[in-house]
C-alpha positions as CSV (number, residue, x, y, z in Angstrom):
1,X,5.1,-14.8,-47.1
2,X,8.0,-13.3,-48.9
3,X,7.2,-9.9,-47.0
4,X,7.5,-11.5,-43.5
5,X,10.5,-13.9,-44.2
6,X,12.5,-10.6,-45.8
7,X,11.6,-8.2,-43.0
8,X,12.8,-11.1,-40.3
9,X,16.5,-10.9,-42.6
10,X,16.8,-7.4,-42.5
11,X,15.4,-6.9,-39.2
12,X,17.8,-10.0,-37.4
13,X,20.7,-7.6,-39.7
14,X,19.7,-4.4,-38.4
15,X,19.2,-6.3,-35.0
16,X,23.1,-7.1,-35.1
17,X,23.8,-3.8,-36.1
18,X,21.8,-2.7,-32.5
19,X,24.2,-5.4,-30.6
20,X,26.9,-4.3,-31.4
21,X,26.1,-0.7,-31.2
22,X,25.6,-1.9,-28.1
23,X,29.0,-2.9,-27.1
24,X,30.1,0.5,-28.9
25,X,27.9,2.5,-26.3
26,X,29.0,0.4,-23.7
27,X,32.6,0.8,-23.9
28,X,32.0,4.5,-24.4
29,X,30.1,5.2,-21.0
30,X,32.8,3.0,-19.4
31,X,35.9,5.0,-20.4
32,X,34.1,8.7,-20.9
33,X,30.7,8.3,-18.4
34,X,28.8,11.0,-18.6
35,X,31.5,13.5,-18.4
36,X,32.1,16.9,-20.9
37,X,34.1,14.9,-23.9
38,X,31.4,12.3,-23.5
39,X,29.0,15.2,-24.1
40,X,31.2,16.6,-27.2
41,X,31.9,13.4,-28.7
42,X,28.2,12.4,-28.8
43,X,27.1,15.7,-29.8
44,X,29.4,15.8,-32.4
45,X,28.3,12.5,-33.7
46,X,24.3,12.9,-33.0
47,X,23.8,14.1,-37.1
48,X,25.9,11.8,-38.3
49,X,24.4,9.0,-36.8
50,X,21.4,10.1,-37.2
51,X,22.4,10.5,-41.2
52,X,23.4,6.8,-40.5
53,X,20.4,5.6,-39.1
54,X,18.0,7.4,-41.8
55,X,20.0,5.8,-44.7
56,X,20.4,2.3,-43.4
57,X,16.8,2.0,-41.8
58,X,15.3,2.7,-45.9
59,X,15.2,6.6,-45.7
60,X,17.3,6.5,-49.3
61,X,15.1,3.9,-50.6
62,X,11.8,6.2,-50.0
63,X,13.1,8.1,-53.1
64,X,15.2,6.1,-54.8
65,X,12.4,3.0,-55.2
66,X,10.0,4.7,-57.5
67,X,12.4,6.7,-59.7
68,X,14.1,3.5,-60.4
69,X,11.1,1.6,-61.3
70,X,10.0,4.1,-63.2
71,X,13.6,4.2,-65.4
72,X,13.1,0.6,-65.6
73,X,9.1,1.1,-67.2
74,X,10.7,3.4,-69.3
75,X,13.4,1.6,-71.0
76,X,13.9,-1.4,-69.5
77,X,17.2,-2.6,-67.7
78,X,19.9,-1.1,-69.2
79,X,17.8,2.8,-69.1
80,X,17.3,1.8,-65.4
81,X,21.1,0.7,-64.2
82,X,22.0,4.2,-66.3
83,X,20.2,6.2,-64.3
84,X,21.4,4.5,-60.9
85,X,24.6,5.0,-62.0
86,X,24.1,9.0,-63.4
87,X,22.6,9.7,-59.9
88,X,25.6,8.4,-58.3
89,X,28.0,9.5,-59.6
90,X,26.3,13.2,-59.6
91,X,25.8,12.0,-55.6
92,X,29.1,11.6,-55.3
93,X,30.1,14.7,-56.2
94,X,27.7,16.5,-54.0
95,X,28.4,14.8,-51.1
96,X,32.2,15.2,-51.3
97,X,31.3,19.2,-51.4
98,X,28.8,18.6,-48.4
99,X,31.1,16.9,-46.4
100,X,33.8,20.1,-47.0
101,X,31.1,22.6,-46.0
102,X,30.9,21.1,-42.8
103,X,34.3,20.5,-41.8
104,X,34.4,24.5,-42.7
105,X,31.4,25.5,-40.7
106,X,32.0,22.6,-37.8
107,X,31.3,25.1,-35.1
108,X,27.6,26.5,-36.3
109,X,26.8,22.5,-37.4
110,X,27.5,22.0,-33.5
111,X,25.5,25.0,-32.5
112,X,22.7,23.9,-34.4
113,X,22.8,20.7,-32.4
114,X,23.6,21.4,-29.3
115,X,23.4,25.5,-28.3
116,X,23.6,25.3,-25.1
117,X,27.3,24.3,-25.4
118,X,27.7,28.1,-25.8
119,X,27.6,27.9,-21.4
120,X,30.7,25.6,-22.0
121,X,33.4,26.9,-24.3
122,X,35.8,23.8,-23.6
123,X,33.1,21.3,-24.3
124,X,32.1,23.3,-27.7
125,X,35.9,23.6,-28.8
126,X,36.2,19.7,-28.8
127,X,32.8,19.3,-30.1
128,X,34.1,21.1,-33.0
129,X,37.4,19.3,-33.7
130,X,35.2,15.8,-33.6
131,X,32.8,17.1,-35.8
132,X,35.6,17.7,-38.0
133,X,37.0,14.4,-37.6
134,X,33.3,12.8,-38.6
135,X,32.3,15.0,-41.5
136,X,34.3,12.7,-44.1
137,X,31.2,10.0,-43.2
138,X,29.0,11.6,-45.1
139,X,30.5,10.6,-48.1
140,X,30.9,7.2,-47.4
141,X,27.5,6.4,-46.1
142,X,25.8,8.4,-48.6
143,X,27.3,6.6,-51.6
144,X,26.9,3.6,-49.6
145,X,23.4,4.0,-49.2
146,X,22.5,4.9,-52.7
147,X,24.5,1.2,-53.6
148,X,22.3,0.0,-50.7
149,X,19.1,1.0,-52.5
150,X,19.8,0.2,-55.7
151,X,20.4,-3.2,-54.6
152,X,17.1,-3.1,-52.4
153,X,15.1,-2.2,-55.6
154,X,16.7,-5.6,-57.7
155,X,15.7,-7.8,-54.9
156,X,19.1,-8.2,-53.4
157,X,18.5,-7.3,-49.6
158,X,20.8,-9.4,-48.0
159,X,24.1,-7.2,-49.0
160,X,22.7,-3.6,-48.0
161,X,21.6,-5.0,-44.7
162,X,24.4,-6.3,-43.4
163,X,27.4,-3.6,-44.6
164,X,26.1,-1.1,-41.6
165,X,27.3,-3.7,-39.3
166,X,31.2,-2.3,-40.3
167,X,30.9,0.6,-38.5
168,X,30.0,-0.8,-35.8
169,X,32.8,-3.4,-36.1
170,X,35.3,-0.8,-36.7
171,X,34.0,1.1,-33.4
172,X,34.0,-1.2,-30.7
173,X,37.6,-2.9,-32.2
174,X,38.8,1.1,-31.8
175,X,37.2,1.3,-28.6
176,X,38.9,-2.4,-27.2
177,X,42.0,-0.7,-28.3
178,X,42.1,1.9,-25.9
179,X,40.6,-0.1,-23.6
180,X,43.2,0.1,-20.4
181,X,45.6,2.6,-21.8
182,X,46.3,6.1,-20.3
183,X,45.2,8.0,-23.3
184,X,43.1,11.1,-21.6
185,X,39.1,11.4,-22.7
186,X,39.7,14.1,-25.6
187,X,42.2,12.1,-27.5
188,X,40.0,8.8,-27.3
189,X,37.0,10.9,-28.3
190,X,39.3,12.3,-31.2
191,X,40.3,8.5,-32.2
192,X,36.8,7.1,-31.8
193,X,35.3,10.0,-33.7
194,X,38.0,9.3,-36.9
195,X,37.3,5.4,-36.4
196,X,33.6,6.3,-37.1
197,X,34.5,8.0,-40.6
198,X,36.4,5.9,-41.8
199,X,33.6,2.8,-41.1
200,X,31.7,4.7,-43.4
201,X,33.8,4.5,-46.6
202,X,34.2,0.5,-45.2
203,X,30.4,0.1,-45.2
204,X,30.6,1.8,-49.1
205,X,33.4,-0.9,-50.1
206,X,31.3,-4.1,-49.1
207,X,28.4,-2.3,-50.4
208,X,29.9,-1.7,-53.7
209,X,31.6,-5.3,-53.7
210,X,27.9,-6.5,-53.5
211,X,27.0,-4.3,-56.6
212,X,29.8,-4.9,-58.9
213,X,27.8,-6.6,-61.5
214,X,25.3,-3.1,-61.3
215,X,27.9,-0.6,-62.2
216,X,29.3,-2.2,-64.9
217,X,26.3,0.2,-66.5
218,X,27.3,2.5,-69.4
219,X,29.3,5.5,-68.2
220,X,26.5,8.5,-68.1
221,X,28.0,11.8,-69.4
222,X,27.6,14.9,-67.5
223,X,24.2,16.3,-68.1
224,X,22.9,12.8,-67.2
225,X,24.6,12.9,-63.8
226,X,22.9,16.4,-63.3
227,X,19.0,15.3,-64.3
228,X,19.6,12.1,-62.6
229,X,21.0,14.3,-59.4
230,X,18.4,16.4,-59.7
231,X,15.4,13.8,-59.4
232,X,17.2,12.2,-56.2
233,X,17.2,15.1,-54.7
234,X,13.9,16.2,-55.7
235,X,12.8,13.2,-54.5
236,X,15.3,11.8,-52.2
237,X,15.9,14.5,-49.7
238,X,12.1,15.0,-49.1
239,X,11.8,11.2,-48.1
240,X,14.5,10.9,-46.4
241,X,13.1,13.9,-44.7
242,X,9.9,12.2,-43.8
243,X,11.5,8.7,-43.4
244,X,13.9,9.9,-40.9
245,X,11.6,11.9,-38.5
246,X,11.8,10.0,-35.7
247,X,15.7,10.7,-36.1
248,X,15.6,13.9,-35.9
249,X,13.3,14.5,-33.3
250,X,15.7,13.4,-31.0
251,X,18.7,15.5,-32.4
252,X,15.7,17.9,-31.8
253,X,16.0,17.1,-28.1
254,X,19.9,16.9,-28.2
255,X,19.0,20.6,-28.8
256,X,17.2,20.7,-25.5
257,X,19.4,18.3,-23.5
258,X,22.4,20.6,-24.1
259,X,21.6,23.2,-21.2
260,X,21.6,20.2,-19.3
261,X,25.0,19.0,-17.7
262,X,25.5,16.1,-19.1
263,X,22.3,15.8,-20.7
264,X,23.7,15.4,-24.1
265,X,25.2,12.1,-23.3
266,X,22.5,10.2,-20.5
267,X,19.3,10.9,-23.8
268,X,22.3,9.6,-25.9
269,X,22.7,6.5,-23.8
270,X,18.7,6.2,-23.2
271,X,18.5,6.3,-27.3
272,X,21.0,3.6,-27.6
273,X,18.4,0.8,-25.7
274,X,15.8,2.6,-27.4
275,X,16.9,2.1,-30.9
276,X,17.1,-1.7,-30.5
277,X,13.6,-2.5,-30.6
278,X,12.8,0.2,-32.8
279,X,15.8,-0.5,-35.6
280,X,14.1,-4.1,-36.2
281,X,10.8,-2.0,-36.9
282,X,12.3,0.3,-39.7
283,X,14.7,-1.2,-41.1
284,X,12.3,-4.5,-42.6
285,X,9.8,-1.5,-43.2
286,X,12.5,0.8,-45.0
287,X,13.8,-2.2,-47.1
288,X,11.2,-4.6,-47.3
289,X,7.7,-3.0,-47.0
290,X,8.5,0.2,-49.3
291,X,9.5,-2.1,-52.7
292,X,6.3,-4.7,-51.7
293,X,3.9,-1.4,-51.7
294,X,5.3,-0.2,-55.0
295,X,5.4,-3.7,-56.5
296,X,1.2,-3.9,-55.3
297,X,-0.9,-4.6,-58.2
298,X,-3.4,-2.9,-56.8
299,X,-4.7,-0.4,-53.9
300,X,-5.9,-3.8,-51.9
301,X,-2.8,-5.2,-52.2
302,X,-0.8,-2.7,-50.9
303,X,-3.5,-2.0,-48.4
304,X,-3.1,-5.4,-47.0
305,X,0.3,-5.3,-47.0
306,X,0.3,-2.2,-44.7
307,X,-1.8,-3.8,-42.4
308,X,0.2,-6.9,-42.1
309,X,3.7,-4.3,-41.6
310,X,1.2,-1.9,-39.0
311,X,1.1,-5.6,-37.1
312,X,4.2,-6.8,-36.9
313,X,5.3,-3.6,-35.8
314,X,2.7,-3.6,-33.0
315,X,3.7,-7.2,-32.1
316,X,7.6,-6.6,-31.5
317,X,7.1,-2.5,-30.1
318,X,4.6,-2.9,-28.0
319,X,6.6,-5.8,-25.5
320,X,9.4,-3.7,-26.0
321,X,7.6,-0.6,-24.5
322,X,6.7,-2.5,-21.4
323,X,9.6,-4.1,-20.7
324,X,12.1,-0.8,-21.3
325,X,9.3,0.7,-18.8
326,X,9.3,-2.2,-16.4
327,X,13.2,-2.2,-16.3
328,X,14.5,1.3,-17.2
329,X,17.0,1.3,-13.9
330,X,17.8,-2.7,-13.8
331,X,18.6,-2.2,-17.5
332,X,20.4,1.2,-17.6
333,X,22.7,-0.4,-13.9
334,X,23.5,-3.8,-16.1
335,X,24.5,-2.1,-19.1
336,X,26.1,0.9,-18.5
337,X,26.7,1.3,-14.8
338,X,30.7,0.2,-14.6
339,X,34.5,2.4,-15.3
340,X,33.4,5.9,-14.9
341,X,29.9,5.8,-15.0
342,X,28.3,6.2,-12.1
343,X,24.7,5.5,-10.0
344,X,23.4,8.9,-10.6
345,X,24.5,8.4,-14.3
346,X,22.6,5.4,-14.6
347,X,19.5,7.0,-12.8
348,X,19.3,10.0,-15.6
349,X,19.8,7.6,-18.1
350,X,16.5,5.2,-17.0
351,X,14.8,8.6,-16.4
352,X,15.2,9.7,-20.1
353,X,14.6,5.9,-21.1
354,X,11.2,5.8,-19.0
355,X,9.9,8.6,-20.9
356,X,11.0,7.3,-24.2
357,X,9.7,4.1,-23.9
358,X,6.1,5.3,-23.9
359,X,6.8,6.6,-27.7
360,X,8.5,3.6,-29.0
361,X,5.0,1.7,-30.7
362,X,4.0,5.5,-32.0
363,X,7.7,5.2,-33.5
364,X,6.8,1.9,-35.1
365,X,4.1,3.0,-36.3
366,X,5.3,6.2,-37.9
367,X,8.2,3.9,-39.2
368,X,5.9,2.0,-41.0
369,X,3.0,4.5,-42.6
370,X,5.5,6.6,-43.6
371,X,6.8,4.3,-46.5
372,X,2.8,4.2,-47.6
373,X,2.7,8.2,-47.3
374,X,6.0,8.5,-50.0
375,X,4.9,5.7,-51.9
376,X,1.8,7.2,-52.7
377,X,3.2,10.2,-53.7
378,X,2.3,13.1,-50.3
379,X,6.4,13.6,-49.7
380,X,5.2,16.9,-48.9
381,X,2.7,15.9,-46.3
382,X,5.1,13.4,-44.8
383,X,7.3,16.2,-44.8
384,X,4.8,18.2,-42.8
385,X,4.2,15.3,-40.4
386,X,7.7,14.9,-40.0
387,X,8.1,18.9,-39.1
388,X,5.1,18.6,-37.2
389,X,6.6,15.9,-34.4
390,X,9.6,17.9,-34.5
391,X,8.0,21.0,-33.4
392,X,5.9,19.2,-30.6
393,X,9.4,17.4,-29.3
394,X,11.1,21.2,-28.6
395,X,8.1,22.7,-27.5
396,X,7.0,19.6,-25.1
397,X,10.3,18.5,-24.1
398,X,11.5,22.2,-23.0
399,X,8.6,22.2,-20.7
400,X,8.6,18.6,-19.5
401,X,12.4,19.0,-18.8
402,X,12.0,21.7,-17.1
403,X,9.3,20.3,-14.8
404,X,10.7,16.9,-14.8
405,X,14.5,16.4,-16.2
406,X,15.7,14.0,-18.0
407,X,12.1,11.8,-17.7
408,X,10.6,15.1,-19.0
409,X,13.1,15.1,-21.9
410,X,11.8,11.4,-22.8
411,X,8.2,12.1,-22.7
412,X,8.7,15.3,-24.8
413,X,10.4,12.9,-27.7
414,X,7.3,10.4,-27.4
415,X,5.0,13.1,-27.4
416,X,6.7,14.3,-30.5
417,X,6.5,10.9,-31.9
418,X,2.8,10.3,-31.1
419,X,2.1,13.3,-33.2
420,X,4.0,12.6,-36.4
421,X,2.5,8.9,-36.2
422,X,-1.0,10.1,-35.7
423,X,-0.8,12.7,-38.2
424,X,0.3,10.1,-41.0
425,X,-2.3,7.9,-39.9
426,X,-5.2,10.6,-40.2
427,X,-3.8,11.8,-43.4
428,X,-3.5,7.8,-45.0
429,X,-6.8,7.3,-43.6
430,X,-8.5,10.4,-44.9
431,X,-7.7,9.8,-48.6
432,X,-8.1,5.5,-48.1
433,X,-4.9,5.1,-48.9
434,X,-5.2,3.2,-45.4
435,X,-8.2,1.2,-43.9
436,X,-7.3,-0.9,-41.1
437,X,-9.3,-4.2,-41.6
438,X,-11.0,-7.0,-38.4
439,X,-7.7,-9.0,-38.4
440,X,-5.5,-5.5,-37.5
441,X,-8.2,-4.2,-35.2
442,X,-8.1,-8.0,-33.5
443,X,-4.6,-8.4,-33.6
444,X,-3.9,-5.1,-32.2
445,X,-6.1,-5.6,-29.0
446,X,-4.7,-9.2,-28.8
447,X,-1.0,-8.1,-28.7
448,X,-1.9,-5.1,-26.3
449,X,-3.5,-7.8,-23.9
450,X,-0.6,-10.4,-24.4
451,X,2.0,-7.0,-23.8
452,X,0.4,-5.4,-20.7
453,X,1.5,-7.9,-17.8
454,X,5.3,-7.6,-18.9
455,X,4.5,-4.0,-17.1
456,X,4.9,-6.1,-14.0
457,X,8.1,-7.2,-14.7
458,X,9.7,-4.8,-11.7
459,X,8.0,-6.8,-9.4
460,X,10.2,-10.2,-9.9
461,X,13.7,-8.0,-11.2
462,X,16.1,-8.8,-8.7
463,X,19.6,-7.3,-8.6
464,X,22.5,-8.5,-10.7
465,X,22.5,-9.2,-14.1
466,X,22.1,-12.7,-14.4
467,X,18.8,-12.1,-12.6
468,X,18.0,-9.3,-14.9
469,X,19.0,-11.2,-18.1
470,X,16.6,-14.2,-16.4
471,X,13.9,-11.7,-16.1
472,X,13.7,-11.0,-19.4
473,X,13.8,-14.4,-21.2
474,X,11.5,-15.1,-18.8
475,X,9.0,-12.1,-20.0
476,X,9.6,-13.2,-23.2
477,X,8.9,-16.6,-22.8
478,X,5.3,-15.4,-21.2
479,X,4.9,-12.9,-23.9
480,X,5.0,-15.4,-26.1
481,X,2.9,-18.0,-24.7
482,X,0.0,-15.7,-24.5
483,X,0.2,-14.0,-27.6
484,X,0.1,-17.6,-29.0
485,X,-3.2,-18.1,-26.4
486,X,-4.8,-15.1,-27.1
487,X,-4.8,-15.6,-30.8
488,X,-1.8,-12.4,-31.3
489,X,-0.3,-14.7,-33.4
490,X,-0.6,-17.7,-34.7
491,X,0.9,-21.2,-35.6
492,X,0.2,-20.6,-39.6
493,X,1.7,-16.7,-39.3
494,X,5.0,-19.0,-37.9
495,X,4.8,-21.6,-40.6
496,X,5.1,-18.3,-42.9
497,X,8.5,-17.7,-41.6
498,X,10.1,-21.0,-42.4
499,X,12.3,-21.0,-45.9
500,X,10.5,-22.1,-48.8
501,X,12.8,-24.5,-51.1
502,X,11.9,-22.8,-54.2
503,X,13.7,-19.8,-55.7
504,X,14.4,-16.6,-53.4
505,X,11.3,-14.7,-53.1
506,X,12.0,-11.4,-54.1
507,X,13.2,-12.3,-57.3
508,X,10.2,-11.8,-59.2
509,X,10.3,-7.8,-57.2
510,X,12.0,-6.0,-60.6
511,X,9.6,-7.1,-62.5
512,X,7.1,-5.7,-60.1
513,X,8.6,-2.7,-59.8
514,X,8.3,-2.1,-63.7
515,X,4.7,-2.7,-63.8
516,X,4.7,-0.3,-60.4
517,X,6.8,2.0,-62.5
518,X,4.6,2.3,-65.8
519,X,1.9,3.4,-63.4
520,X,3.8,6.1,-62.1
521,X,5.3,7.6,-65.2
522,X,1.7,7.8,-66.7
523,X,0.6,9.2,-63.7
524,X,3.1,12.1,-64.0
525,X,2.2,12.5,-67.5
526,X,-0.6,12.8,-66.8
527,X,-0.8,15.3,-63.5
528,X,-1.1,19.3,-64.5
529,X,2.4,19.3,-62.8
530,X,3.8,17.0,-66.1
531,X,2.0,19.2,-68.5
């Protein structure tokens, strides 16, 4: 109960978060279209937003989680918030010098994104110069995501869910601003690239508002920030790593998109609509679902509660895929299709968005056994599941885009994604770490049989947007009915939902964690690593 009411927070935060990156997207196409600074600009901020995405959809927890608990088994509260606070302040100083080495090496970082800028020396100049604007994020959203987790692993959701939505904010207020004026397309990608870096070090500031109380911790000396560094990184960058793949496989297919003109920007717009559904997914299985696996008190436990996160995952993607497929074009047109983007804009877009579409429940589901693959202690393999769809998206996606464009671009990310998720899965089931019991098995065919008909949905989509936005309650309104029907879900899996009128539910989650965390410490002990 406390797992599905906490996912449905996070997930309606991350879900705002989506909307208004929305709007932000929106504006964008209208005053920049698909042109070169629309190109440079997105480019430019593909990492970061991908950093972004990583951090806010759990990525940081996936490392952060277990170390803490394990501090806490250790020595209790006070050993625990010591260590938070040694690692970030030791973050802090790494980041700051991260953030330098890119504003120095702006032009390779852009290169490594997007080398096919290489055929456009104008578009790779400004690329650059926003890339320098955007490098001071990584401070910000690092720091704020470290806050983020530490509140995560005391229970305290709420907080670290809804401080993303600032950038955002910040954005599409920027982007209003310019809204009209005369201000040519490099100077507004300039301005909308500085607006995003400083929403960073805004989404810190509510973040550490929320976490006063935490760093009133006992100052740790300098060889504590360093061990405590250390572990996080040790730990941290690997998950984040693994958490993330789905994020980079499509700054892997920036890489490809970039010989494309405008390619960059149409898979940037097709990612924006993808995202939605898929941001609900990871970010209730980043924040939520990690801390309820560690806090298991045993294997069936936490097997359970990966089954019940594999469903829920399969209930909201698997709608979403069909509609996005049914409605690519209607969608891209309503959304996008106004100011200087144009009809053959909005076709490459619901090309690229057609393709993705068919990845998004392998996304969901590699969102979701990836937390179980970390927990459990295979960062490496998750790692090598991870590199795994990222090879397969540039190898597919420069053959499918070459044979069919932007759609082939699309499929080569979902083909990339359909490997990473089927590797965890054969991995998690391989050491039992993972067995899918009746209720997934009938749940999952269930919820395929409710989702299928929405496929259908371009048969009724009449023009204009009112029609469209009709079309879609009215597929959800059917989804639902028969998922209800069919026995996808039921009325007691609602009643689960409502609030309960006793204390929050993830209060008793610290204490959980400790026991978690007394596990793991004599696990290490006792591993021939430890000795």
């Amino acid at each position: 109960m406390s797992l599905a009411r906490a996912s449905l927070e996070v997930g309606a935060a991350a879900g705002g978060s989506r909307v208004l990156g929305f709007a932000r997207d929106l504006l964008i196409a209208r005053a920049l279209g698909a042109g070169p600074a629309a190109d440079a600009l997105l480019a430019a901020l593909r990492l970061p937003s991908a950093l972004r995405r990583i951090l806010t959809e759990g990525g940081f927890e996936a490392g952060f989680v277990p170390l803490y608990a394990a501090a806490r088994a250790e020595g209790g509260d006070a050993a625990a918030r010591r260590f938070a606070r040694a690692g970030l302040a030791g973050l802090a100083l790494a980041l700051a010098g991260m953030s330098a080495l890119v504003m120095l090496g702006a032009g390779a970082v852009v290169l490594a994104v997007a080398s096919g800028f290489m055929e456009a020396p104008g578009t790779l100049h400004l690329a650059t110069a926003l890339t320098r604007l955007a490098a001071p994020v990584i401070l910000g959203l690092g720091l704020a995501a470290c806050l983020g987790a530490w509140l995560n692993a005391e229970g305290r959701v709420r907080p670290a869910a809804l401080a993303p939505l600032a950038v955002n904010v910040l954005l599409v207020l920027t982007l209003l601003g310019l809204t009209g004026s005369d201000t040519p397309p490099d100077d507004q990608a300039r301005a909308i690239a500085l607006a995003f870096s400083v929403g960073g070090f805004v989404q810190l500031a509510l973040v550490g508002i929320a976490a006063r109380d935490l760093l009133r911790a006992a100052r740790p000396s300098w060889s504590e920030q360093g061990r405590a560094l250390a572990l996080l990184v040790r730990r941290g960058v690997p998950a984040m790593l693994a958490s993330g793949a789905a994020q980079l496989m499509l700054v892997a297919a920036t890489q490809v998109a970039s010989f494309t003109p405008s390619g960059v920007a149409l898979l940037s717009y097709a990612d924006r609509v993808f995202q939605l559904p898929l941001g609900l997914v990871a970010a209730g299985a980043g924040a939520v679902l990690l801390p309820a696996l560690v806090g298991a008190s045993d294997h069936r436990a936490a097997r359970d509660a990966l089954n019940r996160a594999v469903e829920g995952a399969l209930l909201l993607s698997l709608p979403a895929a069909a509609g996005l497929a049914a409605l690519s074009l209607p969608i891209t047109r309503f959304l996008f299709e106004r100011g200087a983007f144009t009809a053959q804009d909005s076709a490459g877009t619901a090309a690229a968005l057609l393709g993705l579409s068919l990845g998004l429940p392998f996304a969901a589901l590699g969102k979701v056994l990836a937390p179980a693959a970390l927990e459990r202690g295979t960062v490496g393999f998750a790692v090598t599941a991870g590199g795994i769809g990222i090879a397969v998206t540039l190898a597919a996606g420069a053959v499918l885009g070459d044979a069919f464009g932007l759609l082939g671009l699309g499929l080569g990310v979902s083909a990339g994604l359909t490997a990473h998720a089927a590797t965890l899965a054969g991995a998690l089931l391989a050491s039992g770490r993972w067995r899918p019991d009746r209720r997934l098995v009938g749940r999952g065919i269930r919820i395929a049989g409710a989702a299928l008909p929405l496929l259908l949905l371009h048969r009724v989509a009449p023009e204009g947007g009112a029609a469209l936005i009709g079309t879609v309650i009215l597929g959800a309104l059917a989804y639902a009915g028969l998922a209800l029907i069919v026995g996808a879900v039921t009325r007691d899996d609602l009643a689960r939902l409502r609030p309960a009128a006793s204390a929050p539910d993830l209060a008793p989650l610290p204490s959980a964690l400790a026991s978690r965390g007394r596990a793991f410490m004599k696990a290490r002990r006792c591993s021939p690593r430890s000795s």
